[in-house]
C-alpha positions in Angstrom: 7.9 -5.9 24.5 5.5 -3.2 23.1 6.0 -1.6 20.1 4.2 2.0 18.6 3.7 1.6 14.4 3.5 5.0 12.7 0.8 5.1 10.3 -0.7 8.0 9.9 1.1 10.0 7.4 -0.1 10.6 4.1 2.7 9.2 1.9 2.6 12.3 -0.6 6.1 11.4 -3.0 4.1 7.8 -3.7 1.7 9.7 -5.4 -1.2 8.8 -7.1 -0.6 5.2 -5.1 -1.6 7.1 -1.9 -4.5 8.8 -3.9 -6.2 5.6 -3.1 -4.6 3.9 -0.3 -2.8 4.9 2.8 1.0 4.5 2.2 0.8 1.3 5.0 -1.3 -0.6 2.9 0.5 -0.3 -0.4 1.4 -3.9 -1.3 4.4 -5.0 -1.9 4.4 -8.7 -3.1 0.5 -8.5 -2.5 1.1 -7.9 1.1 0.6 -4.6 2.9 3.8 -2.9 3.6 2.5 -2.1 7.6 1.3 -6.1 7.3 5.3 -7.0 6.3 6.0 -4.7 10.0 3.6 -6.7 12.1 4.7 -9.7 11.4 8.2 -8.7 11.8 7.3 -7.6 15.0 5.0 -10.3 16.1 8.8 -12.7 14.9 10.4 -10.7 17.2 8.4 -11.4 20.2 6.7 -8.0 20.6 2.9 -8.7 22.5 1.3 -5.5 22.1 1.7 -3.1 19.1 -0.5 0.2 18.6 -0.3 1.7 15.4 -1.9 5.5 14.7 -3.9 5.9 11.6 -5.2 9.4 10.7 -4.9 10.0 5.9 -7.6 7.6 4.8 -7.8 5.6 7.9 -11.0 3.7 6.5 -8.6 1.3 5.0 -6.6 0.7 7.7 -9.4 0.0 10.2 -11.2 -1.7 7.5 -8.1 -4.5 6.9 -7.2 -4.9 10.4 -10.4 -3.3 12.8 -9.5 -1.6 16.3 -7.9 -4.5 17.2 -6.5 -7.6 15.1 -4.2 -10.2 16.2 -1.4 -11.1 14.2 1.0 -14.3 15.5 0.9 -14.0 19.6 0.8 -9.7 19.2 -2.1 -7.9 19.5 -2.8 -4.7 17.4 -4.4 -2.0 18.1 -5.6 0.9 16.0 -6.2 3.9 17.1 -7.7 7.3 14.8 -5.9 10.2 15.1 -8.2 13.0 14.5 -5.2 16.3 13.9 -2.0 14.8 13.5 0.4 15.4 15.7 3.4 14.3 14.1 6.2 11.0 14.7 6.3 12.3 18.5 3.2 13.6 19.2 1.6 10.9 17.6 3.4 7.9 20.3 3.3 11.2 23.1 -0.9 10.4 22.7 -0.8 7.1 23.9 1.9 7.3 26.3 -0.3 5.5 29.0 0.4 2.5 26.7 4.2 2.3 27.5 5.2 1.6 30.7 8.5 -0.2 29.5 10.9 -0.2 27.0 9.6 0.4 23.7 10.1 0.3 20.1 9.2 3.0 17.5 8.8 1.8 13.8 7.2 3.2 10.7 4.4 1.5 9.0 4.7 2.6 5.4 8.8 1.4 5.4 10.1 -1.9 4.9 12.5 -3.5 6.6 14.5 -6.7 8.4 15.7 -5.1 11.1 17.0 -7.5 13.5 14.8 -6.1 16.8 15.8 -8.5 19.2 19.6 -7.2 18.4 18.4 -3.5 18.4 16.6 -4.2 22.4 19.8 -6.0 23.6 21.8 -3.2 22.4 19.6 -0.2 23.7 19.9 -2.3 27.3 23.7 -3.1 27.0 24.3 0.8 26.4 21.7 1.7 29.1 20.6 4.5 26.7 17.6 6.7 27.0 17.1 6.2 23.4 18.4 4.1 20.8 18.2 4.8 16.8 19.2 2.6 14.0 20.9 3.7 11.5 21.7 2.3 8.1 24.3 3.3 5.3 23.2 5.6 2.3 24.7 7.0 -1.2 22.6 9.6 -1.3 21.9 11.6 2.1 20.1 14.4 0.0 17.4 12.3 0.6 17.3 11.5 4.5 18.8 13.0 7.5 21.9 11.8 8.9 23.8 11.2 12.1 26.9 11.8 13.3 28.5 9.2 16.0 31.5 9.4 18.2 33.5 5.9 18.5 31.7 4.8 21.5 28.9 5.0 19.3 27.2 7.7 21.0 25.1 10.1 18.9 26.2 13.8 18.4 24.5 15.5 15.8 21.5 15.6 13.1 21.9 17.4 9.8 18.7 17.0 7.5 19.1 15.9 3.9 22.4 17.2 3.1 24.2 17.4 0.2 26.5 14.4 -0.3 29.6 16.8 -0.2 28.3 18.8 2.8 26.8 15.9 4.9 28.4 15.0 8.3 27.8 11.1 7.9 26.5 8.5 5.9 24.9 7.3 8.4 20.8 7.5 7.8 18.0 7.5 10.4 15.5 4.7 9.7 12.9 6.1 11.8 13.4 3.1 14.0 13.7 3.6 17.8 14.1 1.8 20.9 13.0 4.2 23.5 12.4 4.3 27.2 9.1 5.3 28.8 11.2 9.0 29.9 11.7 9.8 26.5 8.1 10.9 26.2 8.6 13.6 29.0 10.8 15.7 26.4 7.3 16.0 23.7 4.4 17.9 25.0 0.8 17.1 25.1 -1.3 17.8 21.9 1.4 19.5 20.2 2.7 18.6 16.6 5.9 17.0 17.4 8.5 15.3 15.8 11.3 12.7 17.0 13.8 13.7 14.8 13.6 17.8 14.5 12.1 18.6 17.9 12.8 15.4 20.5 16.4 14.5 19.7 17.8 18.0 19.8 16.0 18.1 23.4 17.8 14.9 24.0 21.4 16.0 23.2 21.1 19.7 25.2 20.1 17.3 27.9 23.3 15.4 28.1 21.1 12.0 28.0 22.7 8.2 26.7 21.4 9.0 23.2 23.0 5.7 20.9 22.9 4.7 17.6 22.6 1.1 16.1 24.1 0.1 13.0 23.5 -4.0 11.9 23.8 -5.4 8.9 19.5 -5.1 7.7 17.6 -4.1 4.9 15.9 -1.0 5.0 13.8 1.3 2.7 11.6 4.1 3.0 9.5 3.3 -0.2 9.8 7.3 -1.0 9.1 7.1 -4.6 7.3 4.8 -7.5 10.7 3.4 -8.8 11.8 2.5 -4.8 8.4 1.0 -4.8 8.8 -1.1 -7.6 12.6 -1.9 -6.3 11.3 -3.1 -3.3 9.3 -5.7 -4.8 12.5 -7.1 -6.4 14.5 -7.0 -3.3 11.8 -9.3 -1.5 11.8 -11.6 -4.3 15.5 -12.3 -5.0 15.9 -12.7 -1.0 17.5 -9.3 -0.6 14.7 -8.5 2.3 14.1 -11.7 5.2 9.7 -11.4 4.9 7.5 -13.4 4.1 6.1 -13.7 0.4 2.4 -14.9 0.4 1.5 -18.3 -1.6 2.8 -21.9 -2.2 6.3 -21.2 -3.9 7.0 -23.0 -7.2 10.4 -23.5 -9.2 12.1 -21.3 -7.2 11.1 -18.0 -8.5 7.4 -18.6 -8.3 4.7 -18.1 -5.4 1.1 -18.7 -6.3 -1.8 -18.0 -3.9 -4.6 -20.1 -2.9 -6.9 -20.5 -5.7 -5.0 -19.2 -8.1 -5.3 -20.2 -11.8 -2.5 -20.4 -14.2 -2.9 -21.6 -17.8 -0.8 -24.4 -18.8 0.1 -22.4 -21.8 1.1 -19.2 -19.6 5.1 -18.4 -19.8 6.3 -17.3 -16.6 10.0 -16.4 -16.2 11.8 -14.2 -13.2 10.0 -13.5 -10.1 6.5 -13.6 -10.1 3.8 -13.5 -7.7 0.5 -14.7 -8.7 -2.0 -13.7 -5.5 -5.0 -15.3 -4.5 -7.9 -15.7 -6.1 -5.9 -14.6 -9.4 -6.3 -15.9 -12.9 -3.8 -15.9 -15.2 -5.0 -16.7 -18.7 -3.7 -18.5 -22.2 -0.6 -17.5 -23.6 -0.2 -15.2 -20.9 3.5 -13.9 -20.5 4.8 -12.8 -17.4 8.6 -12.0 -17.6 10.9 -10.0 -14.7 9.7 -9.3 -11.7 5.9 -9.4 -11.2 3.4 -9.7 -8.9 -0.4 -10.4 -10.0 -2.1 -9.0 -6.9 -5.0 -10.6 -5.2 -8.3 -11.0 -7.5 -6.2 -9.5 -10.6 -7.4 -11.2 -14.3 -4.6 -11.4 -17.0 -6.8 -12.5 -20.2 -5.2 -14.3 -22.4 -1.9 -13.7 -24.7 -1.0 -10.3 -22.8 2.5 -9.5 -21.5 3.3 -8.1 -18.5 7.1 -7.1 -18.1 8.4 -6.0 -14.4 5.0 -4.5 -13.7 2.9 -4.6 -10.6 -0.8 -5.3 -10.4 -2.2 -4.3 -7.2 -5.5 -6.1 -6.0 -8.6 -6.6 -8.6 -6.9 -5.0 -11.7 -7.3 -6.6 -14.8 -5.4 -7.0 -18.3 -7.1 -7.3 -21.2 -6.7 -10.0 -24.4 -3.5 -8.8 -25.9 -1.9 -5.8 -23.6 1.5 -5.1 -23.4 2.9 -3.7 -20.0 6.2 -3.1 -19.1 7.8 -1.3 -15.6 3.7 -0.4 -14.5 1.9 -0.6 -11.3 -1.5 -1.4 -12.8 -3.7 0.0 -9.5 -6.4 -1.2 -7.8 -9.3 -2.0 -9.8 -7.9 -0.5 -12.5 -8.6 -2.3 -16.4 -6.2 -2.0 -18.8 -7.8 -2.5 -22.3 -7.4 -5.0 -24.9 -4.7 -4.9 -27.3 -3.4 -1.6 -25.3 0.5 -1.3 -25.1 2.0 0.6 -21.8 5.3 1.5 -20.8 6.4 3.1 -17.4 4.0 4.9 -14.7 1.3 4.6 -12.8 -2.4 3.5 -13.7 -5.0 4.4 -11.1 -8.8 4.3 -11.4 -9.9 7.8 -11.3 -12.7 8.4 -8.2 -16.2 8.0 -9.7 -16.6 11.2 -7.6 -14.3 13.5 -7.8 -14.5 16.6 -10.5 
């Protein structure tokens, strides 16, 4: 099985995060989101995954290079110079698929049972297969309407909850066959879900939709950000969370160092390389990214501290994401937000 991951999108309502990272390599529990979707992948038996990269695609090909092997898949990276959109973007390298396929975003996290999703696309001989999920709030997402066999029949985009059709979201995850690709045009800007699926039901083709029982979030905003890191580490979400886990609510990284007179309670994280001083409390959910330094007698409530941050002696954070490199003085109190290192050289 082959799979496209769509990684070229720019993230904008996770803003300032994407100011200094590409959406797919936000962490969440100091692991990449598109990191979290190759190995979910590579789990479900896919060989051959090709992921586009286009909004700060230096990061991307510095983490994982043209190619990078994750499990038994290989991954491939591939720049995309003008986007093209979620179509255009798999239309590009439609020499790669030759067989059935699936679509998945790289910047969303998710447990979707793929090896349910394939047998369903091929029980329903469908052209094109999309899992859906339940929402409260379809202002947020486009929807789809089913018949009872299951079969799609129409698309209505972020809809008021009183006007929508369904509650039935799309995930952006797709099992497609090879003749899908005929409906998007070459090097055009093209999307699956305003320009390809329309196409798709004027046609008259076996267009299905999947709904399983799977955790799924888009990561649109900082507070679903930060709720994402929760639902990994109460078990809400089936990945994998980095380090040697510890009293149940505890996973500490390789080299990590934890002061006998730190207080840790909830979920927490502690990433490689990471020190965690004296007196230190860390209370909630938290993750200490990789490389992170939390001096001695600061408190860190449900925060986030992506890779290299530091805390100083003292500090008092509660519901941050403390960003890359980013030190937080000592003594300094800070509640709610975002933290990122301003570029050296920007205006």
């Amino acid at each position: 099985m082959k799979a496209m991951v769509l990684a070229a999108g720019k993230g904008t309502r996770l803003f300032p995060l994407t100011g200094e990272v590409p959406k797919p390599m936000a962490p969440v529990v100091d692991t990449p989101i598109i990191q979290h979707i190759f190995e979910l992948l590579a789990g479900h038996g896919v060989s051959e995954a090709h992921a586009n990269v286009h909004y700060l695609a230096d990061a991307l090909l510095a983490a994982y290079g043209e190619e990078h092997r994750v499990g038994g898949m290989t991954v491939f990276l591939s720049h995309e110079d003008e986007l093209l959109g979620t179509a255009g973007g798999v239309k590009r390298l439609t020499d790669r698929f030759d067989e059935t396929f699936v679509v998945v975003s790289g910047d969303a996290l998710t447990d979707v049972d793929l090896t349910e999703l394939m047998a369903f696309h091929k029980k329903n001989g469908a052209l094109a297969t999309l899992a859906l999920r339940r929402v409260y709030d379809t202002s947020e997402f486009g929807v789809v309407e089913l018949d009872g066999g299951g079969n799609i029949l129409g698309f209505q985009e972020k809809p008021d909850p009183g006007e929508a059709i369904s509650t039935l979201a799309n995930t952006g995850i797709y099992v497609l066959e090879p003749e899908a690709l005929s409906y998007v045009p070459e090097s055009t800007f093209f999307d699956f879900a305003k320009d390809v699926f329309p196409r798709l039901l004027e046609a008259g083709e076996k267009f299905v939709g999947y709904q399983g029982n799977f955790y799924w979030s888009d990561i649109g905003t900082l507070e679903a950000y930060r709720r994402a890191q929760f639902d990994v580490l109460s078990g809400r979400v089936r990945v994998r969370v980095p380090g040697e886990k510890r009293d149940e609510t505890v996973w500490v990284g390789e080299n990590a160092q934890i002061h006998p007179g730190a207080n840790l309670s909830g979920y927490v994280v502690v990433g490689r390389d990471a020190v965690v001083g004296r007196g230190v409390t860390l209370a909630g959910d938290v993750t200490v990214g990789t490389d992170c330094w939390v001096r001695p007698n600061a408190t860190i409530k449900s925060s986030i501290l992506l890779p290299g941050a530091s805390v100083g002696d003292g500090a008092y954070l509660e519901d941050c994401i403390v960003g890359h490199g980013y030190d937080v003085r000592p003594g300094e109190t800070i509640r709610g937000g975002a933290l990122i290192r301003r570029n050296p050289n920007s205006s």
